[in-house]
N, C-alpha and C positions, 0 to 999 in steps of 0.2 A: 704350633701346637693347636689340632683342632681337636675337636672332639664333636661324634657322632651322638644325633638325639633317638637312641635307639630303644625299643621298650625294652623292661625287662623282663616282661613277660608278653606273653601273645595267648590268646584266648579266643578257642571257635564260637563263635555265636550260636551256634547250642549251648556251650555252656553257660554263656553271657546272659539267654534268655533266660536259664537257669535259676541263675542267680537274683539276676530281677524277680522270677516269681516266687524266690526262699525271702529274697527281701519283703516284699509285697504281704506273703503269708505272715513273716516274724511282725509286720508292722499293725496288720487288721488284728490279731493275736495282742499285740498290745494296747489294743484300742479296746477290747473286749474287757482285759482283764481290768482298765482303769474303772469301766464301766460296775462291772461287779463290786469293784472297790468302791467307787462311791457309792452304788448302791446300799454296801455292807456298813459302810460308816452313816449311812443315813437312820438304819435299821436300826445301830447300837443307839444312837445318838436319841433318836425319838422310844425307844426302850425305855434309855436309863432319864430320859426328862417325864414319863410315864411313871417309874418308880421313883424318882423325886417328886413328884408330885403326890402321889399316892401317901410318902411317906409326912409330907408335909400337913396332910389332910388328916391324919393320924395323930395325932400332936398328944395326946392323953395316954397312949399304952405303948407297952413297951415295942409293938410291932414296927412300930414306927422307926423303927431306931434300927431292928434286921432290915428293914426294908432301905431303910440307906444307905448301910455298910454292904448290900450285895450292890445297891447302884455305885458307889466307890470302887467295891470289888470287880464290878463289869468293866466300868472305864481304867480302870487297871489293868485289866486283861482281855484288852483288845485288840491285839495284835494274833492273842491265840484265837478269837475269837473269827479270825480269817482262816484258820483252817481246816475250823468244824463247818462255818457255813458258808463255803466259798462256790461251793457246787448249785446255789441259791442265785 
């Protein structure tokens, strides 16, 4: 019993080059989008330490106290906050 090491597929090198450049595109594509991303969570992150601070400096009215709970509420809702400014 032998057995043949035979592809199971065959593919022209057109399409092979093909494929290298769908790969190539999919990979710089994700290089971009990481980049945004951390760009985006740097944004939020120096935001809401800007309005913690703010509200901290505040300490006598009641602003102080909105202005925390939207910095709670931002880092809360940071995930949708990727798809208001992701075009950024």
């Amino acid at each position: 019993m032998t057995s043949s090491a035979q592809p199971l597929l065959t593919l022209s090198e057109a399409r092979i080059q093909e494929e290298l450049w769908r790969a190539e595109l999919i990979a710089a594509d994700a290089a971009a989008y990481g980049q945004k991303t951390a760009r985006l969570v740097f944004m939020c992150t120096l935001a809401g330490m800007c309005v913690l601070g703010f509200s901290l400096e505040m300490v006598s009215s009641g602003l102080a106290q909105v202005l925390f709970d939207a910095g709670v509420l931002g880092a809360l809702c940071r995930p949708r906050w990727t798809g208001f400014l992701a075009s950024y």
